[in-house]
C-alpha positions, 0 to 999 in steps of 0.5 A, spaced: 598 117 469 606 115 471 608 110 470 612 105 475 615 099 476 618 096 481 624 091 480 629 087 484 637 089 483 638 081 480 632 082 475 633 088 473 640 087 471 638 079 469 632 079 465 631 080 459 624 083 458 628 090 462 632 090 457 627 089 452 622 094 454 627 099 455 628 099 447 620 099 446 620 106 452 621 111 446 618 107 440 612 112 436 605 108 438 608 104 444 612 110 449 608 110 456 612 117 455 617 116 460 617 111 466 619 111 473 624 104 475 625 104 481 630 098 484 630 095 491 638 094 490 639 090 496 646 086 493 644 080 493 639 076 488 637 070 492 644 068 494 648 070 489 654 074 489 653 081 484 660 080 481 657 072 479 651 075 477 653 080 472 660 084 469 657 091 469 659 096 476 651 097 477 645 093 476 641 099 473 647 099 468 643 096 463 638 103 463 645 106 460 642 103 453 637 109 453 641 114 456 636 114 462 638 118 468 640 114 473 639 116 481 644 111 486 642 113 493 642 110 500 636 107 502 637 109 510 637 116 508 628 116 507 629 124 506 635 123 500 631 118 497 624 122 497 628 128 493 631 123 489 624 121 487 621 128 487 628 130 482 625 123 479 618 124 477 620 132 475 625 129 469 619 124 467 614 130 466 619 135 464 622 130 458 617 124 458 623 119 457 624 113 463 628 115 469 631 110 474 632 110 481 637 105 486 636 104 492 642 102 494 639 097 501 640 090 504 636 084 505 635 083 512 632 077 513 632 071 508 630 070 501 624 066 503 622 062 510 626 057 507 632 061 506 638 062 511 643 067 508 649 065 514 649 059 510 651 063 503 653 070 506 655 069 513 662 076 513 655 080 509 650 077 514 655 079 520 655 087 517 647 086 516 645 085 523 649 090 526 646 095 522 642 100 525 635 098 522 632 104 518 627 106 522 630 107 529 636 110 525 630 116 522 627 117 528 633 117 532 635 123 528 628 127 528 628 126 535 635 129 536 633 135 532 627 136 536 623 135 529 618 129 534 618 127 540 619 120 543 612 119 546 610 123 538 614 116 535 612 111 540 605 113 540 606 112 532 609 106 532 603 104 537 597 106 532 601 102 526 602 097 530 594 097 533 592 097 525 595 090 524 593 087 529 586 089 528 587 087 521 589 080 523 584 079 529 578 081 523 582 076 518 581 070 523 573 071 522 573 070 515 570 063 514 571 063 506 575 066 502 573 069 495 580 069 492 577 072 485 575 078 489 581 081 489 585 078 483 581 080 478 576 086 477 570 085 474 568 088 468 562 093 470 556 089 466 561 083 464 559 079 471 554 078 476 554 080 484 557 072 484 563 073 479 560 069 474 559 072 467 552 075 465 552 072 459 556 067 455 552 068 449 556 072 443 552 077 439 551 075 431 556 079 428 555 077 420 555 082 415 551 083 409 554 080 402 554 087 399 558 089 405 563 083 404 564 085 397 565 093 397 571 090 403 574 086 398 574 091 392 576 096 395 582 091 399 585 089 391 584 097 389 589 102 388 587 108 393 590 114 388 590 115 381 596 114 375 599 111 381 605 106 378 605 099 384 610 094 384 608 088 379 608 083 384 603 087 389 599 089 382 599 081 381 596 080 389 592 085 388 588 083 381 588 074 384 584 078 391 579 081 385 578 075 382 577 071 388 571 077 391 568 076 384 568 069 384 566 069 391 572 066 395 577 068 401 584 066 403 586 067 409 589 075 407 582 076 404 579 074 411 583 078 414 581 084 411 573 083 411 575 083 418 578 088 419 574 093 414 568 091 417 570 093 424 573 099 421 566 101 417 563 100 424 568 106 427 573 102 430 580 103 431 585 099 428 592 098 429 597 093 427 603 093 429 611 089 427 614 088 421 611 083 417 604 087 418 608 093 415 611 089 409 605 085 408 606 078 410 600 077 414 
């Protein structure tokens, strides 16, 4: 499995979350094992200009805070930027740290169908639509160097071309549309053919007070002999066994039978942050 995400230039350099999980990217328990981030880098994040969006050169700058390889490359070149994402996947398997690709591109069109970038970035949208789009300029080259002929491109163009049509004519006979279908991915044996769950009952998930009581004495216990514990956990730990034997549970106590009970059961638990470790909650 690789993981990929895929970000916008203004979000990657704006958003806090980016920053966030980058310094979770290499955290025991928490690493994917290096993930691949790949930045359309189209200049423009809806209309603002990079150099009032951010103080830093490049939008992926924010990756330097791991040392994570950077990748620029032009995304008119298709053949530069499929080495640059070979090279890209061979660092994630070879070190299993992140690893960032630019695709330093353009926005043809608007933002949105509401967006007209004349408006903001009229010297940026002349350049833009004198380009040479990316496709024509590729087959142009592989025509030139006899890799395809024109009649190879154009009957490509011409089956993609039918694909979607086809695509939108066969959408067109759809009379309801069921929307959960494809936002969620029903859990085999949670729901019925219809998406509706099969059950809502919950199975009873008490336990004995035997139980109960072996949890809470082994949670007010010390795990190793002649082993000298702080005084004031010694004195959480006597209360909680005052409580089991008086048959009373405060929150952290309940906790605790929880937990141990699902451990008892042979499944894993995992807490996680700082105040599960300093004994908080």
């Amino acid at each position: 499995v690789m993981s990929i995400l895929l970000h916008g230039d203004a979000a990657f350099a704006g958003q806090g979350v980016v920053y966030e999980t980058f310094h979770l990217s290499d955290l025991p328990s928490y690493t994917t094992n290096g993930t691949i981030h790949v930045v359309v880098n189209n200049q423009i994040g809806f209309t603002t200009d990079p150099r009032m969006a951010r103080s830093s050169p490049y939008p992926t700058d924010v990756a330097r805070v791991v040392n994570a390889p950077i990748f620029h490359v032009n995304a008119d070149d298709p053949e530069a930027v499929m080495y640059v994402c070979s090279v890209a996947a061979e660092w994630r398997n070879t070190f299993n740290k992140d690893v960032v690709v630019d695709l330093v591109c353009y926005r043809r069109r608007g933002h949105n169908e509401m967006d007209e970038p004349m408006f903001t970035q009229p010297l940026m949208y002349k350049q833009i639509h004198k380009q040479v789009p990316v496709l024509k300029k590729y087959a142009d080259k592989l025509i030139a160097d006899g890799t395809v002929t024109l009649q190879e491109f154009e009957e490509e163009i011409a089956k993609y071309d039918r694909i979607c049509e086809e695509a939108y004519t066969r959408s067109k006979d759809k009379k309801i549309l069921h929307i959960k279908h494809w936002l969620d991915s029903p859990w085999p044996g949670f729901f019925n053919a219809d998406g509706e769950p099969k059950s809502m009952s919950c199975p009873p998930t008490g336990i004995s007070e035997e139980l109960l009581t072996h949890i809470g004495n082994v949670a007010s216990s010390v795990p190793v002999e002649d082993f000298k514990i702080h005084s004031g956990l010694s004195r959480i730990l006597k209360a909680r066994a005052e409580m089991t034997q008086n048959r009373l549970v405060d929150w952290a106590l309940a906790e605790y039978m929880a937990f141990g009970s699902v451990l008892k059961e042979g499944i894993h638990v995992r807490l996680s942050g700082q105040d599960v470790e300093r004994g908080t909650f």
